[in-house]
mmCIF file as gemmi writes it, N, C-alpha and C atoms, coordinates in Angstrom:
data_model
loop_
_atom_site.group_PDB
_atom_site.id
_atom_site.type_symbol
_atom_site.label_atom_id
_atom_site.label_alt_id
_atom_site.label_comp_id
_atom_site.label_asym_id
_atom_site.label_entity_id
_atom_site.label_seq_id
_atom_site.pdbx_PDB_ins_code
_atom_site.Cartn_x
_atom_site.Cartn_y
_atom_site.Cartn_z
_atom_site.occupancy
_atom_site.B_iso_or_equiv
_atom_site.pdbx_formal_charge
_atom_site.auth_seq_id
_atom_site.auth_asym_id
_atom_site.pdbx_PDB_model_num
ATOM 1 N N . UNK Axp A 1 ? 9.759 155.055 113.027 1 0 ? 1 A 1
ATOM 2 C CA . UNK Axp A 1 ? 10.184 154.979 111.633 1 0 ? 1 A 1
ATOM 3 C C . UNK Axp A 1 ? 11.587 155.57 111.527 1 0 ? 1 A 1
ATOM 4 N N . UNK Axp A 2 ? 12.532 155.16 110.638 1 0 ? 2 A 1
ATOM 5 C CA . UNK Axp A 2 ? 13.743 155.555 110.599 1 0 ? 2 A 1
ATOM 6 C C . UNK Axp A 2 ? 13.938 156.507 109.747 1 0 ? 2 A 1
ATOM 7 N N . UNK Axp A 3 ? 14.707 157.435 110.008 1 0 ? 3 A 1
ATOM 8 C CA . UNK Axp A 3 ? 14.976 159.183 109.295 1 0 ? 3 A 1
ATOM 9 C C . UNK Axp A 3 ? 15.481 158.07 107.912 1 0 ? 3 A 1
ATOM 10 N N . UNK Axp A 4 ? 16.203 157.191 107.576 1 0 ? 4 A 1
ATOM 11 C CA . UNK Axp A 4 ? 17.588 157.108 106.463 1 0 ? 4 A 1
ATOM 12 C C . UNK Axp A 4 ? 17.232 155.227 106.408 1 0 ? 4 A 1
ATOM 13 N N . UNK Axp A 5 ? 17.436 155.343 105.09 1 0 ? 5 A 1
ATOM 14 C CA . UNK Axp A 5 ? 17.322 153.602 104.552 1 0 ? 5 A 1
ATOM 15 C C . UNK Axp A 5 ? 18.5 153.412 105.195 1 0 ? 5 A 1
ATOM 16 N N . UNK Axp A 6 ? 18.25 151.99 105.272 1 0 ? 6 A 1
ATOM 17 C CA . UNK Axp A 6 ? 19.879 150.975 105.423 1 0 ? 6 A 1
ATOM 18 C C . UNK Axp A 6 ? 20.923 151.27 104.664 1 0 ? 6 A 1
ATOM 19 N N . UNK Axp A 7 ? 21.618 152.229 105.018 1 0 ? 7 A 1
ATOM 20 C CA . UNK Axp A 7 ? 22.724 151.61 103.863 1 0 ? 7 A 1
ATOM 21 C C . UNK Axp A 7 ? 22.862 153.402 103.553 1 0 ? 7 A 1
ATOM 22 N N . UNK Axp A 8 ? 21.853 154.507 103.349 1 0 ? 8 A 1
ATOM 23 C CA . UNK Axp A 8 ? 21.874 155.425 102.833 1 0 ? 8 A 1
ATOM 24 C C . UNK Axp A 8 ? 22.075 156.627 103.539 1 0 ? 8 A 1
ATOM 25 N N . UNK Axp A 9 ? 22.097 157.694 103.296 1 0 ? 9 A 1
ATOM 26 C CA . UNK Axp A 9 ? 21.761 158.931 103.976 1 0 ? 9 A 1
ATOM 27 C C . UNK Axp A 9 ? 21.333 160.052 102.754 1 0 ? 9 A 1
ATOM 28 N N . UNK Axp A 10 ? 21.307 161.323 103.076 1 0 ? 10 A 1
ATOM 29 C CA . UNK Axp A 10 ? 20.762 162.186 102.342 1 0 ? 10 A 1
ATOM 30 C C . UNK Axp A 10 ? 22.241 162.313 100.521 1 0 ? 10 A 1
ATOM 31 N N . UNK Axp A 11 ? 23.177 162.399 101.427 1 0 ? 11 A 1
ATOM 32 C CA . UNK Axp A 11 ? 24.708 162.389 100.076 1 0 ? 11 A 1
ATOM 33 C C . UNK Axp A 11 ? 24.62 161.264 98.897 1 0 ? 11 A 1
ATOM 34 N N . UNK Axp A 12 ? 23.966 159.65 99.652 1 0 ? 12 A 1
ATOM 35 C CA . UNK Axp A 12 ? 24.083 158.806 98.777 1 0 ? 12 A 1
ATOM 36 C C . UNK Axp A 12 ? 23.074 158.652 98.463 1 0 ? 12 A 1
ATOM 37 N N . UNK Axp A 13 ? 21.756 159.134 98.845 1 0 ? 13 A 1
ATOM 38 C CA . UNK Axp A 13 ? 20.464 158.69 97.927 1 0 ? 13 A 1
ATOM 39 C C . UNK Axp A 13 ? 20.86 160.019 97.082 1 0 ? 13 A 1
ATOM 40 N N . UNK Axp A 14 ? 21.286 160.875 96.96 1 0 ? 14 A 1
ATOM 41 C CA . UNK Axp A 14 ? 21.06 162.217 95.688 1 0 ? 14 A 1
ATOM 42 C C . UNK Axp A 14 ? 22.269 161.612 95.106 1 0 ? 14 A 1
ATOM 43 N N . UNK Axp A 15 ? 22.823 160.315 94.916 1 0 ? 15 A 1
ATOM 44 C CA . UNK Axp A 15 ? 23.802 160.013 94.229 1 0 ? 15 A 1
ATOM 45 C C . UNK Axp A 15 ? 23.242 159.035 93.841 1 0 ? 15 A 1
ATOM 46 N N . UNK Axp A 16 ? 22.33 158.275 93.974 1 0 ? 16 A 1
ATOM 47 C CA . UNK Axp A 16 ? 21.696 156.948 93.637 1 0 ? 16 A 1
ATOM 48 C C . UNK Axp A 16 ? 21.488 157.257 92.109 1 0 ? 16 A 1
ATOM 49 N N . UNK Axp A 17 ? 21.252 156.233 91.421 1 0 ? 17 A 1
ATOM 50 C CA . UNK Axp A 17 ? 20.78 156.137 90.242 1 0 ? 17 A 1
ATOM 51 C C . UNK Axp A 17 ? 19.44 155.534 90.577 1 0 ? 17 A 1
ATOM 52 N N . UNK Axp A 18 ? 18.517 156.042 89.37 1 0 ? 18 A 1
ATOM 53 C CA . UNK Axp A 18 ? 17.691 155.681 89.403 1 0 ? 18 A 1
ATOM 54 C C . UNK Axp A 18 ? 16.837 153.84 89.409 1 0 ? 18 A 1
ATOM 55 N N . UNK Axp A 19 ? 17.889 153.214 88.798 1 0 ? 19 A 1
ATOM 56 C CA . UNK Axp A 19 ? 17.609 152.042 88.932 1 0 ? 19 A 1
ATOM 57 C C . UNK Axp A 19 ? 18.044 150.96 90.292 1 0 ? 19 A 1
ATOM 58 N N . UNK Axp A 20 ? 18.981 151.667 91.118 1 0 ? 20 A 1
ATOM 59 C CA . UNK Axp A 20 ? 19.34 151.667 91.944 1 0 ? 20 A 1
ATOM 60 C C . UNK Axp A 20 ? 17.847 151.937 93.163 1 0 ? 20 A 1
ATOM 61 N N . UNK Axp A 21 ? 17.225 152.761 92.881 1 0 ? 21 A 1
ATOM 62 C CA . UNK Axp A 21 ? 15.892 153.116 93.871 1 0 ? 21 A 1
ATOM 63 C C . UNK Axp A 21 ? 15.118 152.746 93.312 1 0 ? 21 A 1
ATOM 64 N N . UNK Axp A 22 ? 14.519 152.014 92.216 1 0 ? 22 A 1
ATOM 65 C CA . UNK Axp A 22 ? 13.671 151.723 91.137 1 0 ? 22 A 1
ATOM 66 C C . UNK Axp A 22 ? 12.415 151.401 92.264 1 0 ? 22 A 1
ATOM 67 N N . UNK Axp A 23 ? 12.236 150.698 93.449 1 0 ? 23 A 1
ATOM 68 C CA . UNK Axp A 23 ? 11.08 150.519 94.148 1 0 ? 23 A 1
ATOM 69 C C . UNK Axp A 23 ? 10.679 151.211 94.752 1 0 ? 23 A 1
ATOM 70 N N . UNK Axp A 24 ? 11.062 152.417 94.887 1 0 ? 24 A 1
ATOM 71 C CA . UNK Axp A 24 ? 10.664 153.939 96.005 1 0 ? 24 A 1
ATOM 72 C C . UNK Axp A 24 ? 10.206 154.982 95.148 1 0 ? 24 A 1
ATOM 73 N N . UNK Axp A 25 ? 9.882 155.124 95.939 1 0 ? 25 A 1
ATOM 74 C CA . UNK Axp A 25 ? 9.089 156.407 95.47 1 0 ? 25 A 1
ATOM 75 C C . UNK Axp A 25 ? 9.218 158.003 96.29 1 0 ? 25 A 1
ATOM 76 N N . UNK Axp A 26 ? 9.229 159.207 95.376 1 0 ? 26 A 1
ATOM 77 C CA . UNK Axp A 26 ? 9.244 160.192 95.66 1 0 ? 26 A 1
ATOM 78 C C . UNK Axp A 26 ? 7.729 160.963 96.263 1 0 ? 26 A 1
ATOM 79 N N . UNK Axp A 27 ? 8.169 161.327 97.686 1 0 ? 27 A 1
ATOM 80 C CA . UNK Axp A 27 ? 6.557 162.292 98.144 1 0 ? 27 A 1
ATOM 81 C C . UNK Axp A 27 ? 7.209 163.385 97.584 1 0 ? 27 A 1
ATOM 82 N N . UNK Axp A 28 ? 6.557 164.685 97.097 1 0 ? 28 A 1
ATOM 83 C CA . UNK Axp A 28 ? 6.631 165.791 96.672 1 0 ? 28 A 1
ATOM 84 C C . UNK Axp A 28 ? 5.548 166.937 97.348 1 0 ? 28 A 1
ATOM 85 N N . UNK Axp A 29 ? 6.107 167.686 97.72 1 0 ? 29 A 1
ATOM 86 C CA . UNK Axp A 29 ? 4.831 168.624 98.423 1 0 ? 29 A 1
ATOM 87 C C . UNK Axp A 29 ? 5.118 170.246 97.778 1 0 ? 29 A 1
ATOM 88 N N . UNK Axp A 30 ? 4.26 170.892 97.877 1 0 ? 30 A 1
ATOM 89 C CA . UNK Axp A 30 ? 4.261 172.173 97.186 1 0 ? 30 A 1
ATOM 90 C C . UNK Axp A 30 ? 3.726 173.007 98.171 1 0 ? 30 A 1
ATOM 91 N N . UNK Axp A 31 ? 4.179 174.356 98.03 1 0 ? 31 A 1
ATOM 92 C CA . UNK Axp A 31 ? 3.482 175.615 99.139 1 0 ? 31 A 1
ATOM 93 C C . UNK Axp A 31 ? 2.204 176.165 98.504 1 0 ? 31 A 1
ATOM 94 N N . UNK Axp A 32 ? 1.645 175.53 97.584 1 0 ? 32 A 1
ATOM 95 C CA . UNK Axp A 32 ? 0.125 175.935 96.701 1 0 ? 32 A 1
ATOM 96 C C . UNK Axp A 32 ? -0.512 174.66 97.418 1 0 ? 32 A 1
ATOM 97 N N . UNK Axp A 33 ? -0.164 173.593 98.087 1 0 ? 33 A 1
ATOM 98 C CA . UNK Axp A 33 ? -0.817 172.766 98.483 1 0 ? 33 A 1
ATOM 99 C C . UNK Axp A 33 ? -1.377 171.204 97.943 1 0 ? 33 A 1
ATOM 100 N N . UNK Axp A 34 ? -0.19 171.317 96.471 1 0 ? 34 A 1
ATOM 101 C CA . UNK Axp A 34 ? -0.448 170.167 95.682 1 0 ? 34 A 1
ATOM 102 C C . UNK Axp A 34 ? 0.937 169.452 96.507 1 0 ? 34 A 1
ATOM 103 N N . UNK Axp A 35 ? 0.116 167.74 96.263 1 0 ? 35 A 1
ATOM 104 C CA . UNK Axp A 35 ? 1.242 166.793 96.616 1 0 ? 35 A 1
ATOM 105 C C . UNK Axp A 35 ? 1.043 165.971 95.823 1 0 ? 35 A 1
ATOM 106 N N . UNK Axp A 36 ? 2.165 164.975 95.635 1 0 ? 36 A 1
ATOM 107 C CA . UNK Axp A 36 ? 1.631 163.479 94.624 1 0 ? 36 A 1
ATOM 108 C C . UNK Axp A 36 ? 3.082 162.711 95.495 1 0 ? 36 A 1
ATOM 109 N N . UNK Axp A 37 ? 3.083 161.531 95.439 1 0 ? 37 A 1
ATOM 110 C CA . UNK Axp A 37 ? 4.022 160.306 95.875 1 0 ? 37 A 1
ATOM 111 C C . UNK Axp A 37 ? 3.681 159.662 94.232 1 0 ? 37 A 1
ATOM 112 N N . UNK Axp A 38 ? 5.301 160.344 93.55 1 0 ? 38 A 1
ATOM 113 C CA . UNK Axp A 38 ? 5.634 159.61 92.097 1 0 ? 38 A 1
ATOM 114 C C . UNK Axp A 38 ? 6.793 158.345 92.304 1 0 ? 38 A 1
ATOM 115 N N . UNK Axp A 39 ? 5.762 157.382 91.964 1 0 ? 39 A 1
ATOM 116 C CA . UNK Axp A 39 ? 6.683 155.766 91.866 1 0 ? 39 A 1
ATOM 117 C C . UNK Axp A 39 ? 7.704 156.419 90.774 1 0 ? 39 A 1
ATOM 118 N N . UNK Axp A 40 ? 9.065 155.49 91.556 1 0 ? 40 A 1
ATOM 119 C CA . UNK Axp A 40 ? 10.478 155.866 90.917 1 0 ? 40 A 1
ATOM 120 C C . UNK Axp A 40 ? 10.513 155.215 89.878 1 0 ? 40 A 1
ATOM 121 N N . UNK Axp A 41 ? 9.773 153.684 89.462 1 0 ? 41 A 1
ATOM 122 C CA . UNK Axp A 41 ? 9.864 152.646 88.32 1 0 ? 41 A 1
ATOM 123 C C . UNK Axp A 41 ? 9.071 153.738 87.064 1 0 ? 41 A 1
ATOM 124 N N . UNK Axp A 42 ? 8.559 154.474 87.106 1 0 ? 42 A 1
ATOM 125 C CA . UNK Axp A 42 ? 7.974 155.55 86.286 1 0 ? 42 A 1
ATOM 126 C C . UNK Axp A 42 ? 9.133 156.352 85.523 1 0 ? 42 A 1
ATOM 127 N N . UNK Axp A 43 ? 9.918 156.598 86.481 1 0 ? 43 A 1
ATOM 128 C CA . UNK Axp A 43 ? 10.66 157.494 85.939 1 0 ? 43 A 1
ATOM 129 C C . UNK Axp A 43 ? 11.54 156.57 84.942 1 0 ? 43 A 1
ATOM 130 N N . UNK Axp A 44 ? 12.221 155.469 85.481 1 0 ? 44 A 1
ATOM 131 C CA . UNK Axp A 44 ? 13.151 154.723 84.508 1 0 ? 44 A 1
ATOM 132 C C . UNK Axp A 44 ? 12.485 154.467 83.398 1 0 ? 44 A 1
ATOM 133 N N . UNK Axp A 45 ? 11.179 154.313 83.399 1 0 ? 45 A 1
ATOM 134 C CA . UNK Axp A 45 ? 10.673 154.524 82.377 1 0 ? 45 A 1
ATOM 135 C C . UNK Axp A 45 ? 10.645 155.598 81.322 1 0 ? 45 A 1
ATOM 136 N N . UNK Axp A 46 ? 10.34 156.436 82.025 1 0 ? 46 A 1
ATOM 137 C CA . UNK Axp A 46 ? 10.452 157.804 80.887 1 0 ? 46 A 1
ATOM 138 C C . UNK Axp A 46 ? 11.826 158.279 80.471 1 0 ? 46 A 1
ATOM 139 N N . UNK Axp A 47 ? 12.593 158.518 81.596 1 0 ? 47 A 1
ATOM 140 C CA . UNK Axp A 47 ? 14.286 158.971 81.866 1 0 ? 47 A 1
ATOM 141 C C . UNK Axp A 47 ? 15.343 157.918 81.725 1 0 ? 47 A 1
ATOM 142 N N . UNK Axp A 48 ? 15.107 156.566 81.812 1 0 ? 48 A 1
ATOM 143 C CA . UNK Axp A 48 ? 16.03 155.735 81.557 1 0 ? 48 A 1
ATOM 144 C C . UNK Axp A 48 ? 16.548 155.444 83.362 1 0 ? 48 A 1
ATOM 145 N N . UNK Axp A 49 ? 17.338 154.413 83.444 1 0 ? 49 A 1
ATOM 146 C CA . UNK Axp A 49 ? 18.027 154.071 84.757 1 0 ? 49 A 1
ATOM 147 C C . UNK Axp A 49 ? 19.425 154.784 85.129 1 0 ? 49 A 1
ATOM 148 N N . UNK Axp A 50 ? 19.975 155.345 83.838 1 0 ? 50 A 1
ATOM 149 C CA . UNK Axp A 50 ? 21.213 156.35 84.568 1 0 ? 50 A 1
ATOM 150 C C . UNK Axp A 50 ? 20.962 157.328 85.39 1 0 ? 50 A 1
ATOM 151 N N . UNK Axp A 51 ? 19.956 158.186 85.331 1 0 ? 51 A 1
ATOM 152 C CA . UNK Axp A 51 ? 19.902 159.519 86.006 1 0 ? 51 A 1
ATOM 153 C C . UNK Axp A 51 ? 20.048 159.408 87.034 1 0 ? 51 A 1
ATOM 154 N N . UNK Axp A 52 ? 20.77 160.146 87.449 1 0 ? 52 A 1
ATOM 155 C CA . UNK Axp A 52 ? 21.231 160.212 89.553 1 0 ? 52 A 1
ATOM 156 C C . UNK Axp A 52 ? 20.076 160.89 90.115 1 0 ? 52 A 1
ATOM 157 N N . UNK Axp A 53 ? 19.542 161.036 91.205 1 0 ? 53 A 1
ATOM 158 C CA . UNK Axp A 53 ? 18.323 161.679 92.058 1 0 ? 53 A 1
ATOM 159 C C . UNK Axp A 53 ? 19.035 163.383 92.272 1 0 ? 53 A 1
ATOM 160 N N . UNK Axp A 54 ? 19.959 163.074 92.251 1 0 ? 54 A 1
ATOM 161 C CA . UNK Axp A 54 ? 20.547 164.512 92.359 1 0 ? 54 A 1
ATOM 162 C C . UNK Axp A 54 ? 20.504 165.441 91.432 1 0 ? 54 A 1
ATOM 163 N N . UNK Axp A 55 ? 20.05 164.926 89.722 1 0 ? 55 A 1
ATOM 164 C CA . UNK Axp A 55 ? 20.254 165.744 88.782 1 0 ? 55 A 1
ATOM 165 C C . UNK Axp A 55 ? 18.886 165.965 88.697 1 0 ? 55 A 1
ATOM 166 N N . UNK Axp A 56 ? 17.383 165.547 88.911 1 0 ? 56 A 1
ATOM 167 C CA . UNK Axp A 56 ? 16.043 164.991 88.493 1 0 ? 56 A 1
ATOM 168 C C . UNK Axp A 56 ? 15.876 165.992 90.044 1 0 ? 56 A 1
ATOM 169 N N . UNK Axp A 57 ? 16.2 165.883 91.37 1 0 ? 57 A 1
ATOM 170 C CA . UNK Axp A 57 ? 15.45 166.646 92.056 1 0 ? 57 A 1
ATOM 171 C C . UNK Axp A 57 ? 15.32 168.164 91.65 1 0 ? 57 A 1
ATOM 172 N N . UNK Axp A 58 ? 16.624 168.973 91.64 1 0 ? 58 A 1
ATOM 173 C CA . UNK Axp A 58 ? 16.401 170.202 91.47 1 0 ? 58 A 1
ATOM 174 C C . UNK Axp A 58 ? 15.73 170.677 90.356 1 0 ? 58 A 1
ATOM 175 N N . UNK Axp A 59 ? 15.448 169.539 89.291 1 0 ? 59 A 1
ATOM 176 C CA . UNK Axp A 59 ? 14.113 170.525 88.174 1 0 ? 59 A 1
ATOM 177 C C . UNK Axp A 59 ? 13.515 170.152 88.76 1 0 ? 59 A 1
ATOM 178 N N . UNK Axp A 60 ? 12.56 169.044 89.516 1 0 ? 60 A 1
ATOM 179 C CA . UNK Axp A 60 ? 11.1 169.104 90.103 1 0 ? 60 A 1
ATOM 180 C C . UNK Axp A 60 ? 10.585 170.516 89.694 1 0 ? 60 A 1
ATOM 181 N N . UNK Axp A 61 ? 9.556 170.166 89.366 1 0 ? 61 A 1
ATOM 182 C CA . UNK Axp A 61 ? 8.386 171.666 89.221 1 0 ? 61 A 1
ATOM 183 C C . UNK Axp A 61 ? 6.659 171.026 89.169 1 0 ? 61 A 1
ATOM 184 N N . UNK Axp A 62 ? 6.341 171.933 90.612 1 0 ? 62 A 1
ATOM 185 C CA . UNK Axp A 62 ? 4.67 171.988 90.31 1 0 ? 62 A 1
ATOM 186 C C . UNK Axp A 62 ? 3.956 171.692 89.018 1 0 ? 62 A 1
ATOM 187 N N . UNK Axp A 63 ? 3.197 170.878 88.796 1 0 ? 63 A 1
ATOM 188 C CA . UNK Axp A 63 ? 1.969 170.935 87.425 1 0 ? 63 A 1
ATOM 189 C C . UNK Axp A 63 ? 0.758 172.055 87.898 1 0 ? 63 A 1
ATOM 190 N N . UNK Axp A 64 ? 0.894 172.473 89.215 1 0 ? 64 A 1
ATOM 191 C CA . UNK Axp A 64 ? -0.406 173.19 89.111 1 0 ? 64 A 1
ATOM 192 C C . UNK Axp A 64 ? 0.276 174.644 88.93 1 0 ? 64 A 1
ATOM 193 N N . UNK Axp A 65 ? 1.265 175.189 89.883 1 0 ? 65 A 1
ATOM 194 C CA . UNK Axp A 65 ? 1.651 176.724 89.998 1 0 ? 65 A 1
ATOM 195 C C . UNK Axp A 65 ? 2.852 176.668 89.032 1 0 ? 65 A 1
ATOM 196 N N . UNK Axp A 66 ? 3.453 175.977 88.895 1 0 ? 66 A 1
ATOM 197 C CA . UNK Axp A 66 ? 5.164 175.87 87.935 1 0 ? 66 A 1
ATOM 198 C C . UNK Axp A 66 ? 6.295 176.299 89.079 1 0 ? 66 A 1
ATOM 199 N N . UNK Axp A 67 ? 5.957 176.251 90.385 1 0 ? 67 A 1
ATOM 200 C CA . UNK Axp A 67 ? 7.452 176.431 91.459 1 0 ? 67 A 1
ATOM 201 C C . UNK Axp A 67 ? 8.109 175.143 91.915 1 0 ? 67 A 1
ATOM 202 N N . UNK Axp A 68 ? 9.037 175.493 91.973 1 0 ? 68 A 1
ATOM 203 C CA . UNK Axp A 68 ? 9.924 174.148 92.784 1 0 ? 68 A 1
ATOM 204 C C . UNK Axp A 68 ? 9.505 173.699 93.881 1 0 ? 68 A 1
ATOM 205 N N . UNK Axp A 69 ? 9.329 172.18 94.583 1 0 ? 69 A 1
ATOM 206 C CA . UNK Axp A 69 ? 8.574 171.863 95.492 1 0 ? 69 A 1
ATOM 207 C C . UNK Axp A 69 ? 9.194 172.395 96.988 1 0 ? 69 A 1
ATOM 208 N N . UNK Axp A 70 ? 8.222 172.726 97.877 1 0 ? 70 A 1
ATOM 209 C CA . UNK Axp A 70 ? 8.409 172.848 98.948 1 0 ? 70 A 1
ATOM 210 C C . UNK Axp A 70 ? 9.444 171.817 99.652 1 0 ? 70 A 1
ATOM 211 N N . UNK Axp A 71 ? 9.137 170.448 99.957 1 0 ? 71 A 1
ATOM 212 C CA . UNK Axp A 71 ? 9.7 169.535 100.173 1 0 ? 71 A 1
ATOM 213 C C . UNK Axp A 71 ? 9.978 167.964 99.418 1 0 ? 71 A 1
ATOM 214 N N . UNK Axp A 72 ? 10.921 167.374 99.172 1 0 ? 72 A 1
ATOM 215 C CA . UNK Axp A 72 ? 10.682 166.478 98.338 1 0 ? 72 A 1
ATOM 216 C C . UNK Axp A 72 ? 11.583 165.351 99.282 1 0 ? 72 A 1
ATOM 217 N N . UNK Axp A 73 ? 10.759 163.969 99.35 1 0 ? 73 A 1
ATOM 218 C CA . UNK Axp A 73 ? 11.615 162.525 100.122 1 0 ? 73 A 1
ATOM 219 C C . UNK Axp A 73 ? 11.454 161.722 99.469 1 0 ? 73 A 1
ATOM 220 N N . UNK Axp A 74 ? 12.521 160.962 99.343 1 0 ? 74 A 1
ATOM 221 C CA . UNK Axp A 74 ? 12.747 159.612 98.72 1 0 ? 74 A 1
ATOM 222 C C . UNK Axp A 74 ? 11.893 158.527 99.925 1 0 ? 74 A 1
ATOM 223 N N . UNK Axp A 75 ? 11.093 157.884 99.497 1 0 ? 75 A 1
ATOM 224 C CA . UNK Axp A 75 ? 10.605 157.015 100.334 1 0 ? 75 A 1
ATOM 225 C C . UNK Axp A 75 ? 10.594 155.318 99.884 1 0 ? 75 A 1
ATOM 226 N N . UNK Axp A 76 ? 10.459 154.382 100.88 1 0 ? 76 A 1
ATOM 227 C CA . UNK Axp A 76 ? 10.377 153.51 100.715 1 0 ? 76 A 1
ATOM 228 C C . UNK Axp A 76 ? 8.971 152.493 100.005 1 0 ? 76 A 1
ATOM 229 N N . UNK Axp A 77 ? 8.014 153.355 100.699 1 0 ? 77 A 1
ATOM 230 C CA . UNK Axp A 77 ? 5.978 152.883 100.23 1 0 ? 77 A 1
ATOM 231 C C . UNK Axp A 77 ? 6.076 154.275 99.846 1 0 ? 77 A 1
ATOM 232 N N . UNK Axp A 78 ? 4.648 154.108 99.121 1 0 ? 78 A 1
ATOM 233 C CA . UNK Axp A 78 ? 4.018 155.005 99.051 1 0 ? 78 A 1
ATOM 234 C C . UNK Axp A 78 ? 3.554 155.868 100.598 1 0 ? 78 A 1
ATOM 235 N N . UNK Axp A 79 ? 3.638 155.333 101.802 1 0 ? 79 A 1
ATOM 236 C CA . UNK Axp A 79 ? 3.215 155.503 102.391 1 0 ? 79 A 1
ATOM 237 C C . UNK Axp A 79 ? 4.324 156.514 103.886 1 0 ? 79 A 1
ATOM 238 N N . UNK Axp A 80 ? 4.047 158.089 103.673 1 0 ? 80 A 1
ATOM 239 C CA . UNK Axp A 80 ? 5.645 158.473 104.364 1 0 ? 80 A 1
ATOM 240 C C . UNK Axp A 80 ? 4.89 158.518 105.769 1 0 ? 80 A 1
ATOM 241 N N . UNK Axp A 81 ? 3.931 159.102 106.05 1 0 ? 81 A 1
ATOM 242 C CA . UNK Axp A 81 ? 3.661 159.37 107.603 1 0 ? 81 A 1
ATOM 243 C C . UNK Axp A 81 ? 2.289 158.071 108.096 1 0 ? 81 A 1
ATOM 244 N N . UNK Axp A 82 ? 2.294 157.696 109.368 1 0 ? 82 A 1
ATOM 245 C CA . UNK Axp A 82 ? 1.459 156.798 110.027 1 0 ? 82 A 1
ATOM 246 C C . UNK Axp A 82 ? 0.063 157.495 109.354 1 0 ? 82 A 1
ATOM 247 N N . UNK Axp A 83 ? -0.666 156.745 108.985 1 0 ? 83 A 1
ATOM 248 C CA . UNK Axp A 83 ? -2.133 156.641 108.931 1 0 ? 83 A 1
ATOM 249 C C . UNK Axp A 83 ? -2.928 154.825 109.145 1 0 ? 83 A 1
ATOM 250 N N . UNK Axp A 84 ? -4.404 155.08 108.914 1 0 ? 84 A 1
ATOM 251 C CA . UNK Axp A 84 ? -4.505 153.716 109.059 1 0 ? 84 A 1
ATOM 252 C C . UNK Axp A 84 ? -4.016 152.664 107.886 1 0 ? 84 A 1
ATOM 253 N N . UNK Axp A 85 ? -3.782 151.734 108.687 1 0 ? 85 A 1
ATOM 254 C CA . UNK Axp A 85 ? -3.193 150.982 106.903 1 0 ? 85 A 1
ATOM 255 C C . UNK Axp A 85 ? -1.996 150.531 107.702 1 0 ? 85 A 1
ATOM 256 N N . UNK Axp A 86 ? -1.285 150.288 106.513 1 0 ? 86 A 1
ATOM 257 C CA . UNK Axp A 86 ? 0.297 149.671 106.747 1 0 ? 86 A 1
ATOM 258 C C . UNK Axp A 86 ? 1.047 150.775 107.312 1 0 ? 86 A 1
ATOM 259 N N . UNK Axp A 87 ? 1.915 150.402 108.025 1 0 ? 87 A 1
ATOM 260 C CA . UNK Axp A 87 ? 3.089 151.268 108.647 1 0 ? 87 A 1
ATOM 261 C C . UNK Axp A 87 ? 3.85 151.953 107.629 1 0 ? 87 A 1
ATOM 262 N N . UNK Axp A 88 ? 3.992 153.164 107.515 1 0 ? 88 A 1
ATOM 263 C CA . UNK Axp A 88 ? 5.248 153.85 107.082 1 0 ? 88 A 1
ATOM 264 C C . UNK Axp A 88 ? 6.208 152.935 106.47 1 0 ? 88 A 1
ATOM 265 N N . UNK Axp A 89 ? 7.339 153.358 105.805 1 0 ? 89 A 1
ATOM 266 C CA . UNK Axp A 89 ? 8.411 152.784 105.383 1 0 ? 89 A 1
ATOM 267 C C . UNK Axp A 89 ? 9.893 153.724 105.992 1 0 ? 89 A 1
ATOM 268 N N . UNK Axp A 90 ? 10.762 153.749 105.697 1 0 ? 90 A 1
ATOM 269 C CA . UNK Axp A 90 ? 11.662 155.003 105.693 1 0 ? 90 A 1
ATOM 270 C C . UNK Axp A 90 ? 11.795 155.697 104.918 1 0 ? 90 A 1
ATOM 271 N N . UNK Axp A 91 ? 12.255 157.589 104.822 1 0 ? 91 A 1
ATOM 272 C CA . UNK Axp A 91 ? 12.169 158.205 104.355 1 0 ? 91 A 1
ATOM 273 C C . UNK Axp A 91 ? 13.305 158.967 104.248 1 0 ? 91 A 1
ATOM 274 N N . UNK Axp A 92 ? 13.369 159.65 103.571 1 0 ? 92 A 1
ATOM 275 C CA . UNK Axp A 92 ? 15.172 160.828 103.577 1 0 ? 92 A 1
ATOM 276 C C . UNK Axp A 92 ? 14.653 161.951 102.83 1 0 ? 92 A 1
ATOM 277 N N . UNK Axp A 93 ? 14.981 162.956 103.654 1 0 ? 93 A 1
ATOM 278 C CA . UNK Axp A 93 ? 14.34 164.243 102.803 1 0 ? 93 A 1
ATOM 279 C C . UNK Axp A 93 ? 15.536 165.27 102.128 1 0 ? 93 A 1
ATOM 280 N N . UNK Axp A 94 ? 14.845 164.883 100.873 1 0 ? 94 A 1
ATOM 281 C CA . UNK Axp A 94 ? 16.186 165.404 99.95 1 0 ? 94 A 1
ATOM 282 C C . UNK Axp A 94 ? 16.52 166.923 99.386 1 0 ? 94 A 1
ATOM 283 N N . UNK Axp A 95 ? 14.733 167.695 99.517 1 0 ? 95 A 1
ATOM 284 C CA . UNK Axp A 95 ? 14.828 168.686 99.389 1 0 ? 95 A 1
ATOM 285 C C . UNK Axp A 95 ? 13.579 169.579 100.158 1 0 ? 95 A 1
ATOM 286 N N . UNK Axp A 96 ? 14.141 170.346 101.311 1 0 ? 96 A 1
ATOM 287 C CA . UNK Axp A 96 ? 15.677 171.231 100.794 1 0 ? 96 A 1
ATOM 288 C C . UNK Axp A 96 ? 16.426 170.522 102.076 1 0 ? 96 A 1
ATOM 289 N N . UNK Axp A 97 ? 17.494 170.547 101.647 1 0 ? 97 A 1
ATOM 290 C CA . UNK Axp A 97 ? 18.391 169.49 102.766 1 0 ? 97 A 1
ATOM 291 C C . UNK Axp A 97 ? 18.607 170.442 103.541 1 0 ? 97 A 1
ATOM 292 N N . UNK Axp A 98 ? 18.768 169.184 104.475 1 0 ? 98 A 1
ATOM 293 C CA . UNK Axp A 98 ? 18.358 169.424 105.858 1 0 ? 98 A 1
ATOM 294 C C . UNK Axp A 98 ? 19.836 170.233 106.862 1 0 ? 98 A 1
């Protein structure tokens, strides 16, 4: 699986606009042990398509404890690491950079 989309790296996906990534989705992981993979078409929904990934990552905050996430990647599926099922997609991990 490839660290970085075509085309991207960690500088230009936290510069992306949201409508720009509208088919990816964010994994989110927390050190309390909550995770969720939030579809990005959600957000343009709520936030509109201007917002850059760069302004929307650093509030991330837990629903269960209220801390900032452990790790957060822009992904391509829902799907970031091999399990059974479909293959992975690519991923870029945006926070905390790397």
């Amino acid at each position: 699986m490839p660290d970085d989309p075509p085309g991207y790296g960690v500088p230009l996906a936290l510069k992306a606009r949201l409508n720009e990534v509208e088919g990816c989705w964010l994994d989110v992981q927390c050190d309390c042990g909550r995770s969720i993979r939030y579809p990005i078409r959600m957000m343009v929904r709520s936030l509109g398509p201007g917002h850059h990934l760069g302004e929307i990552v650093p509030r991330l905050k837990c629903e269960k404890c209220g801390a900032k996430p452990a790790t957060v990647h822009l992904c391509e599926t829902a799907i970031r690491e091999f399990c059974k099922g479909a293959p992975p997609g690519w991923s870029v991990q945006l926070h905390p950079l790397p």
